[in-house]
C-alpha positions in Angstrom: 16.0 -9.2 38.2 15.9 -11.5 35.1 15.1 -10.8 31.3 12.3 -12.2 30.6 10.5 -12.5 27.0 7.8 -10.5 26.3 7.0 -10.7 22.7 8.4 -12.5 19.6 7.6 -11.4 15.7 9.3 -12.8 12.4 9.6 -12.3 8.6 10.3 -14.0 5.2 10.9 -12.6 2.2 7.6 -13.8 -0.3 9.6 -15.2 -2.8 11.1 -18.8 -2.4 14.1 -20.7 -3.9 13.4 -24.1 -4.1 16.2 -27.2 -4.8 14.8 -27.3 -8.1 15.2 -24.0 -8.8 19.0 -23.9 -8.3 18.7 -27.2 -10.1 18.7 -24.6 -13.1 21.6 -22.6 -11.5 24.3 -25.0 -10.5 25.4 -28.2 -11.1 23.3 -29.8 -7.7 20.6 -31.9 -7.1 17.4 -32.1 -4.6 18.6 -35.1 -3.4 22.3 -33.8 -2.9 20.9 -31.2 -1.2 18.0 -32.6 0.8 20.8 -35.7 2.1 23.8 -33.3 3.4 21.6 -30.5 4.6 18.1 -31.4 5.4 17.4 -28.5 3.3 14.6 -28.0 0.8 13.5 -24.3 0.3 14.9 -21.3 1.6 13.3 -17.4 1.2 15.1 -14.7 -0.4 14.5 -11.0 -0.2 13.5 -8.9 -3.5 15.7 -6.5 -5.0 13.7 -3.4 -3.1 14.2 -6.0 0.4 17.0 -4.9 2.7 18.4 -6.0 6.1 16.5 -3.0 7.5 13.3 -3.8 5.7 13.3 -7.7 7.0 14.2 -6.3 10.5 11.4 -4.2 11.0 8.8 -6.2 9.6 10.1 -8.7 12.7 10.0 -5.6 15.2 6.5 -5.1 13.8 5.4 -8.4 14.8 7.3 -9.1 18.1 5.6 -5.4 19.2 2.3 -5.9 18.5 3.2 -9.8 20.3 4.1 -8.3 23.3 1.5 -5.2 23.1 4.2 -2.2 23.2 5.0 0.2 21.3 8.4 1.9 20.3 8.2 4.2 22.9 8.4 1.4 25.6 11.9 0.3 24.0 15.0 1.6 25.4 17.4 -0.1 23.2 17.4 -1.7 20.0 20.5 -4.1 19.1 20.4 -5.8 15.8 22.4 -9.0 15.0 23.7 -9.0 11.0 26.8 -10.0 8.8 25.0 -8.2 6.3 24.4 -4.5 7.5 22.4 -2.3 5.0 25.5 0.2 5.0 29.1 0.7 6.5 27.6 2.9 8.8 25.2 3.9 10.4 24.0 0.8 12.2 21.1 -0.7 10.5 19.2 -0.9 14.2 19.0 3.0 13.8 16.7 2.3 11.1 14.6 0.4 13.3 14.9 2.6 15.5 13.2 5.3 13.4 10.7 2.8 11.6 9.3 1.8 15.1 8.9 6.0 16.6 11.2 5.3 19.0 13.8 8.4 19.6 14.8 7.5 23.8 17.3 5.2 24.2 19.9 3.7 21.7 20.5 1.3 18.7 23.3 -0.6 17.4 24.5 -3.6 15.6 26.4 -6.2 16.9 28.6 -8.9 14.6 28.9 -12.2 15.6 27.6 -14.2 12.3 25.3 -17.1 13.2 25.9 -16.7 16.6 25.0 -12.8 17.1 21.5 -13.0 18.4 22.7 -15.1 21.0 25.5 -12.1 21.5 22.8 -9.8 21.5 20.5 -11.5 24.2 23.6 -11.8 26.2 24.2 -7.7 26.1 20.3 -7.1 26.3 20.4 -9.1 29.3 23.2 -7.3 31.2 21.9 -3.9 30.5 18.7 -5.2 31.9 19.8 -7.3 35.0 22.1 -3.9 35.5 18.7 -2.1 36.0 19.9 0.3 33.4 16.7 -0.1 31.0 13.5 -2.1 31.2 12.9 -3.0 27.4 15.6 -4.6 24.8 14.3 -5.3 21.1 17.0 -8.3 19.9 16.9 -8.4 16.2 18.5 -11.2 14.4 18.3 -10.4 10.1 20.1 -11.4 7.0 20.1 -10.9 3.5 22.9 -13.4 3.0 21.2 -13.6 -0.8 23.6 -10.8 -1.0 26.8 -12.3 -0.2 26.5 -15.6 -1.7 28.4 -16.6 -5.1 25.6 -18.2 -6.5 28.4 -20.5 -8.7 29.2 -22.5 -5.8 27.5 -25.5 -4.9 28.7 -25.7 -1.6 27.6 -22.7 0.0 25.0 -21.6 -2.4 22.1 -24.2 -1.7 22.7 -23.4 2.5 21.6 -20.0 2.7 18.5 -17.5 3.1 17.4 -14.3 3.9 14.9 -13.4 7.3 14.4 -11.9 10.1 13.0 -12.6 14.1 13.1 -10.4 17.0 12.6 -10.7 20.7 11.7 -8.3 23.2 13.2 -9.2 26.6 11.7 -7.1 29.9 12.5 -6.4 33.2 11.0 -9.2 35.1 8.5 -8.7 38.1 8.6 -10.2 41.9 6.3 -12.4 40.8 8.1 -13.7 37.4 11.4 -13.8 39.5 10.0 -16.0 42.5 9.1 -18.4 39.5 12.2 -18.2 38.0 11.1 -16.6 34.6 13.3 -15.2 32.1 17.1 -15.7 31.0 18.6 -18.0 33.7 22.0 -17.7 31.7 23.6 -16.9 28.4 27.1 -17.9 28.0 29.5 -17.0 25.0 32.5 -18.2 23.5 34.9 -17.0 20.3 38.5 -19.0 19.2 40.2 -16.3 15.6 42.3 -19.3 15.2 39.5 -20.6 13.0 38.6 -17.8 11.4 39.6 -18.9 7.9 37.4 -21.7 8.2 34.1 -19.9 7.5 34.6 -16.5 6.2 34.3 -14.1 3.5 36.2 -13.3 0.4 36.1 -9.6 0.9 35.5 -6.6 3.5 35.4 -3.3 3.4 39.1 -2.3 5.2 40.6 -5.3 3.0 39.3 -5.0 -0.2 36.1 -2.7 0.1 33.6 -5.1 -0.8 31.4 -7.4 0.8 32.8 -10.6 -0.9 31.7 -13.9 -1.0 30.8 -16.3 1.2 33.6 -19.2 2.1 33.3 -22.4 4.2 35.2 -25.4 4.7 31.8 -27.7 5.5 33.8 -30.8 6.7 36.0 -28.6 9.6 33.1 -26.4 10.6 30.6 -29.2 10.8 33.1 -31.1 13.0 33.9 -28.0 15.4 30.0 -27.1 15.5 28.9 -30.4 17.0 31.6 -30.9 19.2 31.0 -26.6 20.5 27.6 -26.7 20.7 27.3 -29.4 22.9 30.0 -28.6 24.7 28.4 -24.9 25.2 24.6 -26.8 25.9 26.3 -28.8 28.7 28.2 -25.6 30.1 24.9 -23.9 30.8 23.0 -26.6 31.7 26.0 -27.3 34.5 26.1 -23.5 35.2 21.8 -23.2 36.0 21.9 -26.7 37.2 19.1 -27.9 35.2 19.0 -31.6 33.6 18.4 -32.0 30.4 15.3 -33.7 31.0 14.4 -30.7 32.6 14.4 -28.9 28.7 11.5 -28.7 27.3 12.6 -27.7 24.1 16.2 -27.1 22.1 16.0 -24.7 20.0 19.4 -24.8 18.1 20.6 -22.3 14.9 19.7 -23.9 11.9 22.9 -24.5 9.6 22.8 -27.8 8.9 19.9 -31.0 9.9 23.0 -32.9 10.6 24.9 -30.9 12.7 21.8 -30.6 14.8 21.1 -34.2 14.9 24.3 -34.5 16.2 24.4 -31.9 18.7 21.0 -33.6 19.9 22.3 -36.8 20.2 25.1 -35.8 21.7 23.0 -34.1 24.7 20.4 -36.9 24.5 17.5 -35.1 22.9 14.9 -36.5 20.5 14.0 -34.3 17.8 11.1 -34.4 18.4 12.3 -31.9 21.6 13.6 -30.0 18.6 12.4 -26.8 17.1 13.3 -27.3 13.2 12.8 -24.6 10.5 16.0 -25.4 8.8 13.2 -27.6 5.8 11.9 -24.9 5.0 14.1 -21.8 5.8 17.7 -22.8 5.0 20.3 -21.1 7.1 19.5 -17.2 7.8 22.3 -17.0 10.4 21.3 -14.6 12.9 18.0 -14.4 12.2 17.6 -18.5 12.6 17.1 -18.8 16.7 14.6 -15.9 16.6 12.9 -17.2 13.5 12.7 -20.9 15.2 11.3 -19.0 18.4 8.8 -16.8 16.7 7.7 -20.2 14.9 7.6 -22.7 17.5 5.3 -19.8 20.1 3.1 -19.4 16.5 2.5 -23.2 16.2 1.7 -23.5 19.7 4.2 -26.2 20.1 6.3 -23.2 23.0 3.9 -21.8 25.9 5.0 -19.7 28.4 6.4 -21.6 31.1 8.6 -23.6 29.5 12.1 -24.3 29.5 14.2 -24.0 25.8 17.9 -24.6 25.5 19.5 -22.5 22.7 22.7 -23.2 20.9 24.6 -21.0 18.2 27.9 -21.0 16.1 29.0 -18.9 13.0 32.3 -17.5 11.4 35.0 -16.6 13.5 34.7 -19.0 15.1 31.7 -17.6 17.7 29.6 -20.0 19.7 26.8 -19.6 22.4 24.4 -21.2 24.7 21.1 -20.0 26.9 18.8 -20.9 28.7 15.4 -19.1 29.4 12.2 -20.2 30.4 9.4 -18.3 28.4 
């Protein structure tokens, strides 16, 4: 039995914070910013937006996608650094929002890389026979946590949503070999420092801000996320000529050059929101998912290589054909 996915849904806060706009806010440039990011616009959620509210919307969508209904879903497990409270889980709210009352919800930390971590868990509960229908939510209001004074972490981030709803696969879609063929994760806390937060609710109870040393991180995210690529690749035994697509978390247009270089991509095998989305963390696979099936450019059938890595360090990579 395989995972396999049966509907994808996404959402963006309306309002949009172009270069230009923090232009006005810091001392940057569109240029500056366009050159070491690839960034140019990035969505951020209104004062009456929460995690809860983005996730939903993107539970919504992926639902009405894959033509079920809360009911169907056994478990909900929603990816966030930026949960709507301490506790409960902001996937309990999804939970409710959706009429679901089987099953179970919970969140699951991993920063960028979480929705990786959660397709991972979905996938095990499912390929354990345990339940038949995971909802994976990646969402963000990193607005939130960001100190709008700095320059170097201010312009990077935005707040979204996507969610995927992985099913039991049938004879049929398992002769074929639909669904997940493998998800593997990875963590080192000896870099922990190196993309962080200034606060946290047991240390100083606050969120904090935001903190990143760009140079180290971008160097251990190319190097880990082609190294996790060519793990799973290895692992299914699939070329990477096979791929049809990679569709990478979207942190940084260089580090993903690099990571396709490295595994002898082109982009134009590359699904690329980063433009126009900015880094939302672990929202941004889901998002690039829900995008890439909405501009036709991913049909079912497919191959797609995913890559991830956020604070702590965490990195991941999957493969699943649609």
């Amino acid at each position: 039995m395989r995972s396999v996915v049966r509907g994808v849904g996404g959402y963006l806060p309306e309002k949009i914070l172009t270069n230009a706009d923090l232009e006005k806010m810091v001392e940057t440039s569109d240029s500056w910013i366009r050159e070491r990011t690839g960034i140019e616009t990035r969505h951020i959620a209104s004062s009456d937006e929460f995690t809860s509210t983005l996730a939903i919307k993107a539970a919504q969508k992926a639902l009405s996608n894959a033509g079920l209904t809360g009911a169907d879903i056994d478990m909900v497990i929603l990816a966030t650094t930026t949960p709507d409270d301490t506790t409960p889980a902001t996937a309990v709210k999804v939970q409710e929002a959706i009429g679901m009352t089987q099953g179970c919800a919970f969140d699951v930390q991993a920063a960028c890389s979480g929705f990786m971590y959660a397709s991972c868990i979905a996938n095990q509960f499912i390929c354990s026979g345990q339940v038949r229908h995971v909802l994976v939510i990646g969402a963000e209001t990193l607005s939130r946590i960001v100190d709008w004074t700095d320059r170097n972490t201010c312009v990077l981030f935005g707040d979204g949503a996507g969610a995927v709803i992985y099913g039991a696969s049938t004879p049929e879609e398992d002769e074929v070999g639909m669904g997940i063929l493998d998800i593997i994760i990875h963590s080192d806390g000896r870099y922990r420092q190196l993309l962080t937060t200034t606060g946290g609710v047991s240390r100083t109870q606050n969120a904090g801000y935001v903190l990143m040393e760009g140079r180290e991180v971008f160097r251990h995210a190319v190097k880990n996320l082609s190294d996790v690529a060519e793990e799973v690749l290895a692992k299914t035994g699939i070329s990477v000529s096979d791929v049809d697509y990679l569709v990478p978390h979207q942190a940084n247009v260089r580090i993903i050059e690099g990571t396709a270089k490295k595994l002898g991509f082109d982009m134009d095998r590359v699904i690329l929101t980063l433009p126009c989305q900015g880094n939302t963390s672990a929202a941004s696979i889901p998002l690039a998912l829900y995008e890439g099936v909405k501009s036709g450019r991913l049909k079912k059938g497919q191959l797609v290589l995913l890559d991830a890595m956020g604070g702590g360090f965490t990195w991941a990579g999957g493969l699943i054909r649609l």
